[in-house]
N, C-alpha and C positions, 0 to 999 in steps of 0.2 A: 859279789857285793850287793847284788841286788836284792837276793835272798837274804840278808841281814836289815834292812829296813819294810819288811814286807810280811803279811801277812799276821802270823801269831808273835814273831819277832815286834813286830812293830808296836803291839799290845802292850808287853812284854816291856821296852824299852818305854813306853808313854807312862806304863803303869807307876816303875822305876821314878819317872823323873817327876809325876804325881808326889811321891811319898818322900823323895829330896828334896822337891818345892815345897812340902808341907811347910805353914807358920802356923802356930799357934793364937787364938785370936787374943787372946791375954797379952801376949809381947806388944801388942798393941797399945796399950792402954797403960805395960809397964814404960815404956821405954816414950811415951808420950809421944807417939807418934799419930799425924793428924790426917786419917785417909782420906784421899781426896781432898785432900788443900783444904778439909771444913771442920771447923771447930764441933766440942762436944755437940754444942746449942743445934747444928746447924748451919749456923752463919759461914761464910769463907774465911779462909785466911789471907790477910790483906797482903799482896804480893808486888803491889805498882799501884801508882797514882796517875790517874787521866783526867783530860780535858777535854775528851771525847763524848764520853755518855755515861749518865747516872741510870742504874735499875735501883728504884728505891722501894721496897715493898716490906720494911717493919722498922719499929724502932729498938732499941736498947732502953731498957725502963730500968733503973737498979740492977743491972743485969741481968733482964729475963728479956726476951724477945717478945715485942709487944706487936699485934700482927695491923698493920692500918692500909687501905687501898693504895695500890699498887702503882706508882707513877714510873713512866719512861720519859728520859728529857736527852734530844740528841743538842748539844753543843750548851746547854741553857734553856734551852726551847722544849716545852712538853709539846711531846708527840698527839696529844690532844688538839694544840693549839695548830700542829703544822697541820694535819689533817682537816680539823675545820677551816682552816683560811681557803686552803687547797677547795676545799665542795663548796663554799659558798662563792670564789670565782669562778667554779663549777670550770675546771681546769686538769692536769695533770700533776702529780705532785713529784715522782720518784727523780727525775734529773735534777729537779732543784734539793732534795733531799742529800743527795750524793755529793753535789755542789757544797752545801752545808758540813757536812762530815768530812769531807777533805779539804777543804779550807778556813775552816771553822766560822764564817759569816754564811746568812744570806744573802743571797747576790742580787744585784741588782737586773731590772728586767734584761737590759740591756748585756747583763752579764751571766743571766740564764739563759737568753735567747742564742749567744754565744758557744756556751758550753753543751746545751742540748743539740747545736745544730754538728758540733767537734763530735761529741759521742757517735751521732751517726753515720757521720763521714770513718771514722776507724771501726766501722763491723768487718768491713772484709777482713777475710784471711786470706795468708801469704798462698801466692800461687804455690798449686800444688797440693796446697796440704790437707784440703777435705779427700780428695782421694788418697795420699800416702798418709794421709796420717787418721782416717773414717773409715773407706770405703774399703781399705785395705784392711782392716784389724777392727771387724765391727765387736761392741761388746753389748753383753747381754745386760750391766748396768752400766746405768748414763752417768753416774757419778766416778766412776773406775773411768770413763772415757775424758769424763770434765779434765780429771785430775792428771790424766796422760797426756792429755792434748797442752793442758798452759804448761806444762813441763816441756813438750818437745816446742813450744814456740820461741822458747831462750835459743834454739839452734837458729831462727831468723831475724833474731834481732841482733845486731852488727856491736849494740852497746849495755850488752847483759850484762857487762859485769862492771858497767858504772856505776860509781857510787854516790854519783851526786844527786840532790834533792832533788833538783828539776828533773832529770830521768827516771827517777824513781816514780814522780806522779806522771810521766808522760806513760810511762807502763802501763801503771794502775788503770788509769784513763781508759790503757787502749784494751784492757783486759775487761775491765767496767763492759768496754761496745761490745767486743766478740764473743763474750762467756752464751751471752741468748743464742748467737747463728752458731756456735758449738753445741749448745744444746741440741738446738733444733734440728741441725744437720744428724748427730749421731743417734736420735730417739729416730730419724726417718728409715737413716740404715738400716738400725736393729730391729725396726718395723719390718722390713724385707726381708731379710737376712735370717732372721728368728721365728717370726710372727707370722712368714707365707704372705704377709698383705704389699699394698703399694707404694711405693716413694715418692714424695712428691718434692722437688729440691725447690725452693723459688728463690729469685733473684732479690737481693733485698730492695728494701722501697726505704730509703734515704731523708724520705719526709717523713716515714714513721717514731715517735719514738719510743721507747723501750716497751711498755706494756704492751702498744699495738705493734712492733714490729716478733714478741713473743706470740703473738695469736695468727699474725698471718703468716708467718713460716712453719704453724704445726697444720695450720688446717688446709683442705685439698683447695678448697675455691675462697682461699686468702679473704673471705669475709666475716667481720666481728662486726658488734654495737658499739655504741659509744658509752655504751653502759658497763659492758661487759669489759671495754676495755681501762674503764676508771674502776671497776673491780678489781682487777689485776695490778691495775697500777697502787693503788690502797693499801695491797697486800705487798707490795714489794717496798713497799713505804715503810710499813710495819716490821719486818725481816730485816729489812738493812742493816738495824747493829742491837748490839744489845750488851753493852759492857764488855772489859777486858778480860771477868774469867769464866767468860764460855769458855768450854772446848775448844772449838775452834780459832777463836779469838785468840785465846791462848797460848795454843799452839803454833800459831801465825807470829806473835810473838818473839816465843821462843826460840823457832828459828831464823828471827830475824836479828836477834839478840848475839847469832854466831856466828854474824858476819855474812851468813850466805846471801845470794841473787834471790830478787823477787820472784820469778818463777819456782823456785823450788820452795818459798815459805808460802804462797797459794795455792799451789797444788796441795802441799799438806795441811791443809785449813779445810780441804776438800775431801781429803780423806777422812779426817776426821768427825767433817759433818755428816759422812755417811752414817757413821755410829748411831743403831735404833736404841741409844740413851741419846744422842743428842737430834743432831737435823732428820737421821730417819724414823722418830718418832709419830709423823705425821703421817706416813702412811701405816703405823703401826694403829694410831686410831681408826681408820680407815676397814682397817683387817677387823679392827672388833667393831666397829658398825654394822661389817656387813655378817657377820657371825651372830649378833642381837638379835639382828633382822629374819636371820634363817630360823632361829631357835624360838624370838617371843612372838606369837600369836599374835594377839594383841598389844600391838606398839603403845596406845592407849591408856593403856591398864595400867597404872603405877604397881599395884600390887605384884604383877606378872614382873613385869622390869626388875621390879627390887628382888623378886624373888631370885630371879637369871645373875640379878648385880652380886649379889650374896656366893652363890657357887662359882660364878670368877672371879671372888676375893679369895674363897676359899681351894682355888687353883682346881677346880670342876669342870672349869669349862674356857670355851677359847682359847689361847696357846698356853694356857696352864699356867701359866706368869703369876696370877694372883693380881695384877696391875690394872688397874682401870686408866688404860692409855689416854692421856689428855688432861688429866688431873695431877692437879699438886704443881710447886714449881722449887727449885732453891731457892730462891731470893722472895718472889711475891708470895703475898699469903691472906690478903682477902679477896684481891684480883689484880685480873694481869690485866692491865691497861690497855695490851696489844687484845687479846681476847674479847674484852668489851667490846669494842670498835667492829670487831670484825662478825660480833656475833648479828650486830646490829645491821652489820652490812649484807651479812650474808640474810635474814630473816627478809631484809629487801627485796634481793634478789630471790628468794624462795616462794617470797608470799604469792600464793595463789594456783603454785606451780604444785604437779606429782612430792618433787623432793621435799614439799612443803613436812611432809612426815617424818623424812629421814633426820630435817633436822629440829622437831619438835620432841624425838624419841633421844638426839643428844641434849636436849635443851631439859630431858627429865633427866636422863643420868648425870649432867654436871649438877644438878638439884640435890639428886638422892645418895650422891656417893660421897661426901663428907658424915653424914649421918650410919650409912651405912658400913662405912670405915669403923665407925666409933663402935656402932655393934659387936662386928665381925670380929674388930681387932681390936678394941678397947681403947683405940687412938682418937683423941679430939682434940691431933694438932689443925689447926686452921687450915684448908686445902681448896684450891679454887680451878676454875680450868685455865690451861696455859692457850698460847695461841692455836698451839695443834691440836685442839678439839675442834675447831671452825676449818682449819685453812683445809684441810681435806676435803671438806665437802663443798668449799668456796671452790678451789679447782673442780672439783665434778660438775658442778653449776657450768664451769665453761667450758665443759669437756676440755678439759686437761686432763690425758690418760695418765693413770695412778703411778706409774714408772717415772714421770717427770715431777713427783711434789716436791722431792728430797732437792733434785736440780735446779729447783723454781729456786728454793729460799737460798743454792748456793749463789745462782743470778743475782739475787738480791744482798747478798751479804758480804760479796767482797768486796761494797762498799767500805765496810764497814772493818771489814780484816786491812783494808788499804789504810783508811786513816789512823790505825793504831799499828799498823808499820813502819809508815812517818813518825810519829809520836817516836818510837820507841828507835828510831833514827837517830830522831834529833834528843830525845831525853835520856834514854837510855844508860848507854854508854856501859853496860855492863852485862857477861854473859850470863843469863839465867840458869841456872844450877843450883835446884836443892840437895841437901843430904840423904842419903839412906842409910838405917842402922843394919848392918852388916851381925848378923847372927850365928852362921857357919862357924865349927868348931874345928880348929886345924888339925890335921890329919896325916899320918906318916905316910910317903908315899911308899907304892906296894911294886915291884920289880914286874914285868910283864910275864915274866915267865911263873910268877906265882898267884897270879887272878884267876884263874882258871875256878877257884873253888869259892872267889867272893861271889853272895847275896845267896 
């Protein structure tokens, strides 16, 4: 048996199922079928309506896509507005942010003070389970471990498969607190286990909350700023949510649309963020900064840069993609709100420092790669940098090793995958099921003893 899926056989048989899955890219366009949920234009296809969050980055003019700066607004509220309030009481924003998205108000102090003190209190995890379910089965991505881990946590909770509202956000909740000490516990593992280096487990610290309790369980002598840690917490502000038809979002969704337990539609929200089209994008910028940096001499030099940007349009160089990682978005198209924010945050935190360069040589390629697009490719759609041109080099700033970017923004987003789980709870009420046009032409079936001579 084993000799049939192996070696030249296996070629053989891939090759085969290549040339049976061929479509034809015309049946596309005959049979109006819309890839990727997106209209000719670009735009989505409107699949659900929320009360959650607006991405609103162009308008409809006459029917042309008019492209105007790029607003995010969680509940009502622009994410402009929540983050300034946040720095000018020069405070922490991310638990009241959370608070906001699963309950749909601002809370009152007394009802944030509340909820962030609840988050803390639910990090621990069930006895037992960093060693049977980490220690024991370490993996080499933190995201494959994320999505394992809140999947085997349905086997400790006594009321998985309630279906009522109130246990549904008590999950959410408790999945909100543990998602960082699962992080942090299985990047420590696969530090040891993979990496030959040291493990450092710490006990959590209870008064911390989320952005400083992520910095003192990655680092050895559990010490951060208070700068560094309202960095982090900014960015996890920003991640939180971002509309129902992300990927992930999406797909949280989906399968929450089919009746299953919340552990199994968050782990799949997790997997799917892994996708380098969607949450692993960010360290896919990362990859090509640091490839710029090997190849252009002169970081400096616009000339040099554009010359490098040009041969990784034209798939010359870096992973041969053709992609300038961090640019462009679906939805936004003269800027991404979340990007703004973070560039400005991050140029703060850079100014004066070494990385001050690394991030003045992204600050030229989001500059030069719309024009240089137009060039290359004769395309002068409107193109801006999305949030994953910054947040890479915003975790390098804090030493956040590059293996946890992806796991960062899952911490911060199943805020976000929770409150449109609720939603689609209570509004729902229907299983999401698109169509597919079915193409295959029916075929006589052939007796086993006479295949011998098909292909």
């Amino acid at each position: 048996m084993s000799s049939i899926i192996s070696g030249a056989n296996i070629k053989d048989l891939c090759r085969e199922l290549s040339e049976n899955s061929a479509i034809e890219q015309k049946l596309y366009e005959k049979y109006h079928v819309k890839r990727g949920l997106r209209n000719s234009d670009g735009t989505g296809v409107v699949a659900g309506i929320t009360n959650i969050c607006n991405v609103h980055g162009y308008l409809i003019n006459e029917g042309e896509v008019e492209p105007i700066p790029g607003q995010l607004i969680y509940r009502g509220y622009n994410i402009n507005d929540i983050v300034n309030n946040v720095e000018e009481e020069d405070r922490y924003g991310f638990e009241e942010t959370v608070f906001l998205l699963l309950f749909g108000h601002l809370p009152s102090k007394k009802e944030l003070d509340g909820f962030s003190t609840y988050i803390s209190l639910k990090r621990d995890l069930p006895a037992g389970f960093v060693e049977d379910m980490i220690l024991k089965a370490p993996s080499k991505n933190i995201m494959n471990k994320l999505a394992r881990s809140v999947l085997a946590l349905y086997s400790y909770d006594e009321e998985c498969e309630s279906k009522g509202l109130e246990n549904e956000m008590l999950t959410a909740v408790s999945l909100i607190a543990k998602l960082p000490v699962i992080m942090a516990n299985a990047y420590q593992v696969k530090k040891r286990v993979f990496d030959n280096g040291t493990m450092f487990m710490h006990p959590i610290n209870y008064e911390e909350n989320t952005a400083q309790c992520i910095l003192s369980l990655l680092r050895p002598d559990r010490q951060y700023t208070k700068e560094e840690a309202q960095m982090l917490d900014r960015l996890l502000m920003l991640q939180a949510e971002h509309g129902g038809g992300n990927n992930s979002t999406f797909t949280c969704r989906v399968l929450t649309s089919s009746g299953t337990d919340p552990y199994s539609a968050y782990s799949s929200a997790i997997c799917s963020l892994k996708g380098s089209r969607h949450g692993g994008a960010n360290i896919q910028v990362i990859n090509m900064l640091d490839n710029f940096k090997a190849n252009i001499k002169n970081w400096e030099d616009e000339g040099e840069v554009a010359d490098y940007m040009r041969r990784t349009i034209r798939k010359e160089t870096n992973d041969k993609s053709g992609l300038i990682y961090g640019m462009g978005h679906a939805v936004y198209t003269i800027s991404d709100p979340r990007a703004v924010i973070l560039k400005k945050k991050a140029f703060e935190l850079a100014k004066g420092k070494e990385i001050e360069a690394e991030f003045r040589l992204l600050e030229t390629i989001e500059r030069l790669t719309p024009e240089i697009f137009k060039e290359v490719k004769g395309n002068s759609k409107a193109m801006c940098a999305n949030v994953d041109m910054y947040s890479g080099l915003v975790y390098r700033m804090l030493d956040i090793p590059d293996e946890l970017f992806t796991p960062l923004f899952a911490v911060a987003r199943i805020a976000g995958w929770a409150a449109h789980r609720m939603e689609e709870i209570i509004t729902g009420n229907r299983i999401i099921r698109p169509a597919y046009k079915a193409i295959a032409k029916e075929l006589d079936y052939i007796n086993l003893k006479n295949r011998n001579n098909i292909g």
